[in-house]
DRENBA-624274 format. One record per residue (C-alpha): residue number from 1; residue in three letters; chain; x, y, z. Coordinates in steps of 0.05 Angstrom, whole numbers, plus 5000, padded with zeros to 4 digits. Example, Ala and Ser with C-alpha at 12.3 -4.5 7.8 and 13.67 -1.06 7.14 Angstrom:
<atoms>
    nr   rest   kette   east   north     up
     1    ALA       A   5246    4910   5156
     2    SER       A   5273    4979   5143
</atoms>
This chain:
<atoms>
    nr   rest   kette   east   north     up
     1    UNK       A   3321    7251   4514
     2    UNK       A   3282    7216   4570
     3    UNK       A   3221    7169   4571
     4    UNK       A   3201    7183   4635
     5    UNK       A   3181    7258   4614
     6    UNK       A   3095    7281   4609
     7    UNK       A   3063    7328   4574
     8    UNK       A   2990    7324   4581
     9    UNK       A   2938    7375   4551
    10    UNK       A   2907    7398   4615
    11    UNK       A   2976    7434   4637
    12    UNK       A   2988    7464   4567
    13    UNK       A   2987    7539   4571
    14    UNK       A   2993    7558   4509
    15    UNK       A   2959    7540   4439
    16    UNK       A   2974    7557   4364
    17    UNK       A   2912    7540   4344
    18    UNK       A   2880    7596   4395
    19    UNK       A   2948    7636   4365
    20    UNK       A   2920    7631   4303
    21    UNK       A   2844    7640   4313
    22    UNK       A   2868    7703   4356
    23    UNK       A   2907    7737   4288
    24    UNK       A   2849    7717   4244
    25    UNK       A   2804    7748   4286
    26    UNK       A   2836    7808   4299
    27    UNK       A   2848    7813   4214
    28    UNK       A   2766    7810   4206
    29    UNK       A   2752    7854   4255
    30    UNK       A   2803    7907   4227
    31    UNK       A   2771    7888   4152
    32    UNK       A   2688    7901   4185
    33    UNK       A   2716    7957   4223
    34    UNK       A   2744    8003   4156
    35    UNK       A   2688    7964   4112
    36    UNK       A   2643    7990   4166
    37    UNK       A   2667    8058   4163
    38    UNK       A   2672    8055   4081
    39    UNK       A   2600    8036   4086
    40    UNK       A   2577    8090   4141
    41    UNK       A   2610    8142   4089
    42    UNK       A   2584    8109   4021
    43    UNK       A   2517    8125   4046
    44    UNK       A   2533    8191   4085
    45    UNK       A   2558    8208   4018
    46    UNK       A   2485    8177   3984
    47    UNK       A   2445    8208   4038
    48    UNK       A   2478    8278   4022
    49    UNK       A   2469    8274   3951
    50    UNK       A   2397    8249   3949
    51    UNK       A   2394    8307   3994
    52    UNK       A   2427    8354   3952
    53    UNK       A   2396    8330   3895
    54    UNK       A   2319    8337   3920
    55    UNK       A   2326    8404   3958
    56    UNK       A   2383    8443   3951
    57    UNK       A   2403    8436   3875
    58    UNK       A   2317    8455   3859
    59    UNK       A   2331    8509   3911
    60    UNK       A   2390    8543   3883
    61    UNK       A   2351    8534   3817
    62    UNK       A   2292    8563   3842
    63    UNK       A   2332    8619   3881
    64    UNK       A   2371    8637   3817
    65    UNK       A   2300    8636   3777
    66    UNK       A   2275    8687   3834
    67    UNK       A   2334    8728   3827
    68    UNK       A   2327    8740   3754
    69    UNK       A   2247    8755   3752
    70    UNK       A   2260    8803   3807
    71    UNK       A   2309    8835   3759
    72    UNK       A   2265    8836   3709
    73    UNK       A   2210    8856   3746
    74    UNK       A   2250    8923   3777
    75    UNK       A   2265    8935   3706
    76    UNK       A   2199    8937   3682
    77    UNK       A   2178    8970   3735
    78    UNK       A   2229    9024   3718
    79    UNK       A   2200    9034   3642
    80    UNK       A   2136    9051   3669
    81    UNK       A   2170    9125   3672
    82    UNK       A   2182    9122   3597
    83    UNK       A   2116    9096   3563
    84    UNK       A   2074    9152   3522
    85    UNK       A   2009    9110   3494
    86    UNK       A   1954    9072   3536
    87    UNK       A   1969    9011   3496
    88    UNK       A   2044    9007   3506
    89    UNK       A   2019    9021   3584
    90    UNK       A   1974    8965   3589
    91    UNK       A   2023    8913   3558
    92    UNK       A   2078    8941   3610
    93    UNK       A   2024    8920   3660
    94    UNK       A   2017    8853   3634
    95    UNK       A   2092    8840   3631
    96    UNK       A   2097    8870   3711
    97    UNK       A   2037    8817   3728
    98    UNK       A   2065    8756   3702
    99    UNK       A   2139    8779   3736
   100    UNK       A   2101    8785   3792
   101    UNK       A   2058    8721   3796
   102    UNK       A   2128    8680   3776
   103    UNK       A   2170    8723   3833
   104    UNK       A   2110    8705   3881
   105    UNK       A   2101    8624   3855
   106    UNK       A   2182    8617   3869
   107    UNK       A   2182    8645   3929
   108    UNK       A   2124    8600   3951
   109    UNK       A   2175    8547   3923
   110    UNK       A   2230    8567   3959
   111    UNK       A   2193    8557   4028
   112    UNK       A   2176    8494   4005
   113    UNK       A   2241    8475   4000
   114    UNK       A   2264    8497   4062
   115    UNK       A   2273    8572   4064
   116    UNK       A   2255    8600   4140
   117    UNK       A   2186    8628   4149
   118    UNK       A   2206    8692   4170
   119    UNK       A   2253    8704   4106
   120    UNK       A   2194    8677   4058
   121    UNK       A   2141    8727   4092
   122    UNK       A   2200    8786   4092
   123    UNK       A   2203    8773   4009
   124    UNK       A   2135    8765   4005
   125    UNK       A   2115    8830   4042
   126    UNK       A   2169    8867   4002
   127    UNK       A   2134    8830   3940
   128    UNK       A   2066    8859   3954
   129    UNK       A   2096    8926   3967
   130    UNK       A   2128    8929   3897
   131    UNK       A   2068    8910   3861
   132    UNK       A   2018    8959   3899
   133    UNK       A   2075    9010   3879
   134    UNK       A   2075    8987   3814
   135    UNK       A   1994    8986   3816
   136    UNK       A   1999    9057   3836
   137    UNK       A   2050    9083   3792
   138    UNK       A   2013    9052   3732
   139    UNK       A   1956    9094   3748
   140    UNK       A   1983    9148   3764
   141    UNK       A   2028    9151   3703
   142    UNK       A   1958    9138   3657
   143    UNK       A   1916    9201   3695
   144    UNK       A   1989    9243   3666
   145    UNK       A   1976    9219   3602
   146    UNK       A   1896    9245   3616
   147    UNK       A   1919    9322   3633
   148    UNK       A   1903    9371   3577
   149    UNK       A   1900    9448   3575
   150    UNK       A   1940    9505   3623
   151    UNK       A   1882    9496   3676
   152    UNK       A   1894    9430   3687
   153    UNK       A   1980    9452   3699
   154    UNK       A   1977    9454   3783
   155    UNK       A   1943    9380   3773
   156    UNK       A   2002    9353   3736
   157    UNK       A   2048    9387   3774
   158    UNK       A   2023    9352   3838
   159    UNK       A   2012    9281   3795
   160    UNK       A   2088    9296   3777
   161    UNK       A   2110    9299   3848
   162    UNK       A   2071    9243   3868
   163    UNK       A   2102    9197   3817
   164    UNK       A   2171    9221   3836
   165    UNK       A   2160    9200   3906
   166    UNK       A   2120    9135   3882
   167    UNK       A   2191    9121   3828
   168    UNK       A   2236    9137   3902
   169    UNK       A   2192    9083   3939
   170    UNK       A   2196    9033   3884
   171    UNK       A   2272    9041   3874
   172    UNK       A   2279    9033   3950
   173    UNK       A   2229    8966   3946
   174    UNK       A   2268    8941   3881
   175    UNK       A   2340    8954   3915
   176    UNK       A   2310    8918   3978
   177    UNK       A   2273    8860   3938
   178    UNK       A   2341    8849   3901
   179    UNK       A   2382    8848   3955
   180    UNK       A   2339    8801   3992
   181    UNK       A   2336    8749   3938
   182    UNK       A   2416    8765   3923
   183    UNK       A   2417    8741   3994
   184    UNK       A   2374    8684   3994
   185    UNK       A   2411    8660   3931
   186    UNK       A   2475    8657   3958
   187    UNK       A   2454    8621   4024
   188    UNK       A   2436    8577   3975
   189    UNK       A   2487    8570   3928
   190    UNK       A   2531    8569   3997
   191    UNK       A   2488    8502   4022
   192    UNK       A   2503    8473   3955
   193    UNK       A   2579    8480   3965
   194    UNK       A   2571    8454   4039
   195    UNK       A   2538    8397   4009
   196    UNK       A   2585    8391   3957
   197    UNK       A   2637    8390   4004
   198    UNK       A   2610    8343   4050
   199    UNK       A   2599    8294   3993
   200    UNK       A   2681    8300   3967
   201    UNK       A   2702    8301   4045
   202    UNK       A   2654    8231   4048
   203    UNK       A   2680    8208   3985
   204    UNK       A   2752    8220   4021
   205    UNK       A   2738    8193   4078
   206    UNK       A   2720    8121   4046
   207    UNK       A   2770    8122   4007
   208    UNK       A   2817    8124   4056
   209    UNK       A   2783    8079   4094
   210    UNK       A   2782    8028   4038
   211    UNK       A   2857    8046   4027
   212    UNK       A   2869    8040   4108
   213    UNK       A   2840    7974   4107
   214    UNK       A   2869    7946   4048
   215    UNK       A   2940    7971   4084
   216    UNK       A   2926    7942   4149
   217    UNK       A   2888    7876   4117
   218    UNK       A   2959    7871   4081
   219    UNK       A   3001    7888   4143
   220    UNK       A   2954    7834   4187
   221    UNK       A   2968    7785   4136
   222    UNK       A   3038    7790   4138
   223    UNK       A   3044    7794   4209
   224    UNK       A   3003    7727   4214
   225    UNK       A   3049    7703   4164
   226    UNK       A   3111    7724   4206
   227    UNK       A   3076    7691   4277
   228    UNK       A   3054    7617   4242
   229    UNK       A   3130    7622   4205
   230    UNK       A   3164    7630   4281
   231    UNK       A   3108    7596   4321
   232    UNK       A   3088    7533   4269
   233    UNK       A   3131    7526   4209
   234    UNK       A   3196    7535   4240
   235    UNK       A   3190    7493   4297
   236    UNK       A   3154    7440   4250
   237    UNK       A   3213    7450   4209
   238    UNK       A   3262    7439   4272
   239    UNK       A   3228    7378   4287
   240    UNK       A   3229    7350   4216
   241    UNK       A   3309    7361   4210
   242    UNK       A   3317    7330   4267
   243    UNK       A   3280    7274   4245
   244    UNK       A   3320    7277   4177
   245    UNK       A   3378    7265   4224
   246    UNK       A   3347    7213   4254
   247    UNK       A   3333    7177   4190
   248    UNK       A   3406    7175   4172
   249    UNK       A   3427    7146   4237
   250    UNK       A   3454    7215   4272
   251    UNK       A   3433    7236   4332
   252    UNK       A   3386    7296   4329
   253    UNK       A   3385    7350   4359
   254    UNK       A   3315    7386   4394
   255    UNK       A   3317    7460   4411
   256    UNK       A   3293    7474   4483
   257    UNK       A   3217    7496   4472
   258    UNK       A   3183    7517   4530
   259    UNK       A   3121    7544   4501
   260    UNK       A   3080    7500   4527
   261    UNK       A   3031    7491   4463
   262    UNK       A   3015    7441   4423
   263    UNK       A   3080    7435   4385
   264    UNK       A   3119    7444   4450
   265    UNK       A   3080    7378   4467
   266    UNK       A   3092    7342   4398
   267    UNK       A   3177    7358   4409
   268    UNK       A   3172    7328   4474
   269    UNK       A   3132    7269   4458
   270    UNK       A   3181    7264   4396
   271    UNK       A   3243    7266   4436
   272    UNK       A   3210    7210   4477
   273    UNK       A   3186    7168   4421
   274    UNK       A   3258    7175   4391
   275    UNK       A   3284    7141   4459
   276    UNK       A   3241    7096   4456
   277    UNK       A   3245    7072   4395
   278    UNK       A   3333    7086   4391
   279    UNK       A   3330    7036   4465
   280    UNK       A   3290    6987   4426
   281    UNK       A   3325    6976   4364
   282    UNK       A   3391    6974   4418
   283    UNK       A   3356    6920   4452
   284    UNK       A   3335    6884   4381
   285    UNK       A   3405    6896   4356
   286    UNK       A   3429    6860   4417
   287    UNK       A   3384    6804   4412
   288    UNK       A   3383    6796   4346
   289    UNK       A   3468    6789   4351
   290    UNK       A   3471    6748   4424
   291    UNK       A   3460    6676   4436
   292    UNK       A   3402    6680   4492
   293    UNK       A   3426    6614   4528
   294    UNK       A   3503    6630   4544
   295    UNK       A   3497    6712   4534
   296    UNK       A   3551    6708   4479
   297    UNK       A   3556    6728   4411
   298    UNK       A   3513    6685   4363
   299    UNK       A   3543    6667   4292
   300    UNK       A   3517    6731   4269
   301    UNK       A   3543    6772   4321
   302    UNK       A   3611    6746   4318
   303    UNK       A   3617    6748   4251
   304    UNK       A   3604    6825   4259
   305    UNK       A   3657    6838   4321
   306    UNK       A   3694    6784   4287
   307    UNK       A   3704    6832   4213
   308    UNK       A   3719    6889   4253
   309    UNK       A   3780    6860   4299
   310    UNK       A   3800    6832   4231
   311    UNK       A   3807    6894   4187
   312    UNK       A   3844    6927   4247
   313    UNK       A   3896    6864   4256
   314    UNK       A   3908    6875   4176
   315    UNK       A   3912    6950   4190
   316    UNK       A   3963    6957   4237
   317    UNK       A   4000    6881   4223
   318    UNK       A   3982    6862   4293
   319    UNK       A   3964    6775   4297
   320    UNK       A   3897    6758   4305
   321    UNK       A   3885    6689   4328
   322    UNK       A   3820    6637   4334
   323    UNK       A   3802    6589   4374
   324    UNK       A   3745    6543   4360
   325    UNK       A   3715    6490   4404
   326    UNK       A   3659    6438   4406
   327    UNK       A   3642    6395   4474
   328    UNK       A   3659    6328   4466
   329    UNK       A   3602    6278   4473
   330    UNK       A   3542    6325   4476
   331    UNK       A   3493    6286   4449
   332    UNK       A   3502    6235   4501
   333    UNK       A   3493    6291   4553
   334    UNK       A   3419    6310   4526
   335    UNK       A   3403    6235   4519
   336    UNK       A   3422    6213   4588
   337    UNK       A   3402    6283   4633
   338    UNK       A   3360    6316   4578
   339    UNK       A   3353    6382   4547
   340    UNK       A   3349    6417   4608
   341    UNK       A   3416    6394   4645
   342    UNK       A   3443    6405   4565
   343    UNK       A   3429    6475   4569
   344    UNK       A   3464    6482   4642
   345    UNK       A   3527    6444   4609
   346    UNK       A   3521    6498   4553
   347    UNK       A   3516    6557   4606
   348    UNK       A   3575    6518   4653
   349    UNK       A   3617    6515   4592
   350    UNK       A   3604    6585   4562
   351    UNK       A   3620    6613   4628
   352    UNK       A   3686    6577   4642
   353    UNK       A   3701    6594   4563
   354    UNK       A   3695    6669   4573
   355    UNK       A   3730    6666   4654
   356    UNK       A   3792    6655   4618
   357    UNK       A   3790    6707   4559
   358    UNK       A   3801    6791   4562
   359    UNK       A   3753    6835   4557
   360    UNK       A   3791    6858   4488
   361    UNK       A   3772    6783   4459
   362    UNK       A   3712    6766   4428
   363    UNK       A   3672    6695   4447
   364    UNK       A   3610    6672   4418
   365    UNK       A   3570    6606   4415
   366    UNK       A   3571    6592   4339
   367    UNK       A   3518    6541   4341
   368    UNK       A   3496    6473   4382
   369    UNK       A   3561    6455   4428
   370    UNK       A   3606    6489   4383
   371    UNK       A   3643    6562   4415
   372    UNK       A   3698    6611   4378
   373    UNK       A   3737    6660   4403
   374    UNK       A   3780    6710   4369
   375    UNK       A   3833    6734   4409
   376    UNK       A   3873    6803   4377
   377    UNK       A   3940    6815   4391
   378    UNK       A   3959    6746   4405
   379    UNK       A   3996    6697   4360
   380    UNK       A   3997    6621   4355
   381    UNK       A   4036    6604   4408
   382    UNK       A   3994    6636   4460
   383    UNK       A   3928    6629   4435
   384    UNK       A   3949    6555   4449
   385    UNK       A   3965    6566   4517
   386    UNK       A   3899    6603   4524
   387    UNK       A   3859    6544   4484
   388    UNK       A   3893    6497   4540
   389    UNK       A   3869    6542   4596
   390    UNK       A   3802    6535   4575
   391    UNK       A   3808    6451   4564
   392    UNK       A   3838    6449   4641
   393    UNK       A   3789    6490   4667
   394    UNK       A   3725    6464   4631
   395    UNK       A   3759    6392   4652
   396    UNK       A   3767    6406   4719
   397    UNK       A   3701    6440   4732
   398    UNK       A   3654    6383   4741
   399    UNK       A   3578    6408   4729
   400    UNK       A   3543    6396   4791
   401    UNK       A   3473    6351   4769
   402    UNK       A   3414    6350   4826
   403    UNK       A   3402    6279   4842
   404    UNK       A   3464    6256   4797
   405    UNK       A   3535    6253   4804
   406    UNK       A   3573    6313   4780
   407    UNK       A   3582    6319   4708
   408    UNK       A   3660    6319   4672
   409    UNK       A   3653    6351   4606
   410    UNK       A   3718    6360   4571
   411    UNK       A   3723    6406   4496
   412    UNK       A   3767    6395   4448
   413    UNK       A   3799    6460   4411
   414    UNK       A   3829    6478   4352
   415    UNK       A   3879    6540   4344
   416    UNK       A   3898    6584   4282
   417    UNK       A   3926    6646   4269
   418    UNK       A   3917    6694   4218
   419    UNK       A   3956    6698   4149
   420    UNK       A   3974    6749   4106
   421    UNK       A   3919    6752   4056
   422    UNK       A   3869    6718   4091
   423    UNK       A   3800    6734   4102
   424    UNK       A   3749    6714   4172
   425    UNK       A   3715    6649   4130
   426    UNK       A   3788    6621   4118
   427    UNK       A   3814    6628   4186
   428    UNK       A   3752    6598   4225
   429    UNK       A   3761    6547   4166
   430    UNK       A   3833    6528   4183
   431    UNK       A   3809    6533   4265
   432    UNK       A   3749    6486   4247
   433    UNK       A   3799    6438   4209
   434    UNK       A   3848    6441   4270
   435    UNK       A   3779    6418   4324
   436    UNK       A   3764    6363   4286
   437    UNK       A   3834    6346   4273
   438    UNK       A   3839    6343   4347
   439    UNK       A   3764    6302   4356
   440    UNK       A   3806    6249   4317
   441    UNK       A   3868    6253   4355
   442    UNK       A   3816    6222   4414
   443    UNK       A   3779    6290   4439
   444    UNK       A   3801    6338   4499
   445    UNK       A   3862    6365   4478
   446    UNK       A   3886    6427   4433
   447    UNK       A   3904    6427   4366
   448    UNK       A   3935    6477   4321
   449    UNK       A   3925    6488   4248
   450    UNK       A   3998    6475   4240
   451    UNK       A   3997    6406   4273
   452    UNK       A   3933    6392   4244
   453    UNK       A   3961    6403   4174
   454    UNK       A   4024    6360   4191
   455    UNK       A   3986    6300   4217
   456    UNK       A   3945    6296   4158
   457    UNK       A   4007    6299   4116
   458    UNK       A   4036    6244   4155
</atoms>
């Protein structure tokens, strides 16, 4: 993790939010796209149906009606050669007009509805050519009915012939006029099925449209699931264990991104705040355990070091000595030089205090003029001799004082060493006993617990 690292917006390349927009987009314009489609053949379907409904259906109704009166009407036509009485004739001719004026009104229909000019004037033609044959058959059938006698036999004979060409002609008309209306019907019928089929294939089509775009809606969906799970939620996710680790004092651990998006920019910034923040609570720690006039171990700071060295002397049996000192006669240092030269004696004596120790052994400034050291792996014997070190040296190393004479300081010291079953508070007890033990033995000089115990006894 480094602090020194950028990532401003204006060089991001990337961004989930555009991600995101982008798959949404694309997911409505797939749904308008099929609901356009559905739509297009909803009313393709509608259009065909009204159409069906207010031309072709009448039409095939109207063709079918034609179909049957021209049936009817060729079959009436055909009784005309069977009728013996006037009467029966004239309500034959009745029958054969109102055939006629229906085949002629649904023809006039038909065109109306959209049969071709040219077929509509065909029927019609064929129509009128029918009923004038039917006209003329009528009447010629009634003057056969009118012969009487043997003279009048070459008369009939010829009205005879006549009508049997006149019942040729009609049959010919009749077979024509059926066939044409057979015909016109089933174009008809045939446009209704064409419609018909139109209106399932329509009906088809948006439904698979609709089905298409419910599919596709569902596989967008999922894909824009599947892109914001690997583009957002796991790298939030990432980021958050990592933090989790954070939180319980690990160190965590950030996946290269180099997506360059937002959440690319949010890991880095991260990672940097996490240095940040790890370098600061370093530096607090350190403050908040280090004296910040001699650069030792406060009381809290030693204590800590001081528990540690302890619980590994016990561990392994190893001794553990301390060594606790106070300068002798401070107060008269701050009263005659002040506060200021009293903090250079505090710095002179804190450095000539640590000169003499390892880097193994722990030092601190437990308060005021008082210092403690705890030295592992040493017992009693030389912890003294490094206790009377530290008096020599701190003795012979006058302070040098601007505008003064050099200043003698000398400490006085008191050694113990660790016993079995003893804990940190007892054994800077017994070292504390053992300084002032030596204060009032008459000051600069080392005293051991031991001794210290054996004076007072004596």
């Amino acid at each position: 993790m480094g602090g020194g690292r950028q990532s401003g917006g204006k060089g991001r390349r990337h961004s989930v939010f555009r991600y995101v927009v982008a798959r949404g987009l694309l997911i409505m314009a797939i749904i308008f796209a099929l609901g356009t489609a559905g739509t297009a053949s909803l009313f393709n379907r509608a259009s065909e149906e009204q159409e069906l409904a207010e031309r072709h259906l009448p039409a095939l109704v109207t063709a079918s009606r034609l179909f049957t009166n021209t049936t009817m009407l060729s079959a009436l036509s055909t009784r005309l050669l069977t009728v013996d009485t006037r009467p029966e004739m004239l309500t034959l001719m009745d029958r054969i007009a109102s055939r006629s004026a229906a085949v002629a009104a649904e023809i006039d229909a038909l065109e109306r509805l959209g049969l071709a000019p040219d077929k509509a004037e065909r029927a019609r033609q064929t129509h009128r050519e029918l009923t004038a044959g039917n006209d003329a058959l009528a009447g010629l059938t009634q003057r056969i009915m009118s012969v009487d006698g043997p003279a009048t036999a070459d008369r009939l004979e010829d009205h005879l012939l006549r009508r049997e060409r006149l019942i040729h002609r009609q049959e010919l008309l009749s077979s024509e006029m059926t066939t044409l209306v057979s015909g016109l019907t089933r174009e008809t019928e045939l446009q209704v099925v064409a419609f018909q089929e139109n209106a399932v294939r329509a009906g088809t089509m948006m439904t698979i449209a609709l089905a298409g775009g419910g599919v596709l809606s569902v596989i967008a969906v999922f894909g824009i699931y599947i892109g914001l799970r690997r583009h957002v939620l796991d790298r939030l996710s990432t980021m958050t264990d990592a933090l989790r680790e954070w939180r319980h004092g690990r160190q965590p651990t950030f996946v290269a991104d180099t997506r360059g998006d937002e959440i690319s920019e949010m890991a880095v910034i991260l990672q940097d705040l996490i240095g940040i923040v790890d370098r600061r609570t370093q530096e607090l720690s350190a403050q908040a355990q280090t004296d910040m006039l001699t650069g030792m171990y406060n009381r809290r700071g030693f204590q800590d070091r001081a528990e540690g060295e302890l619980a590994r002397a016990v561990r392994y049996g190893t001794p553990l000595s301390v060594l606790v000192g106070d300068i002798d006669h401070f107060k008269a240092v701050n009263d005659t030089y002040g506060h200021g030269i009293g903090d250079d004696a505090l710095r002179h004596v804190a450095a000539l205090w640590r000169n003499v120790l390892r880097d193994m052994d722990v030092s601190g400034r437990l308060g005021g003029e008082e210092f403690a050291a705890l030295l592992p792996h040493t017992a009693l014997a030389d912890a003294r001799l490094v206790a009377e070190r530290i008096r020599v040296d701190i003795a012979d190393g006058a302070l040098v004082v601007e505008g003064a004479d050099p200043l003698v300081l000398t400490i006085s010291i008191g050694v113990a060493t660790l016993e079995h079953g003893e804990g940190l508070a007892s054994l800077l007890g017994r070292g504390d006993s053992a300084l002032y033990a030596a204060k009032r033995a008459g000051r600069n000089r080392v005293l051991t617990a031991d001794a210290a115990a054996e004076s007072q006894m004596c």
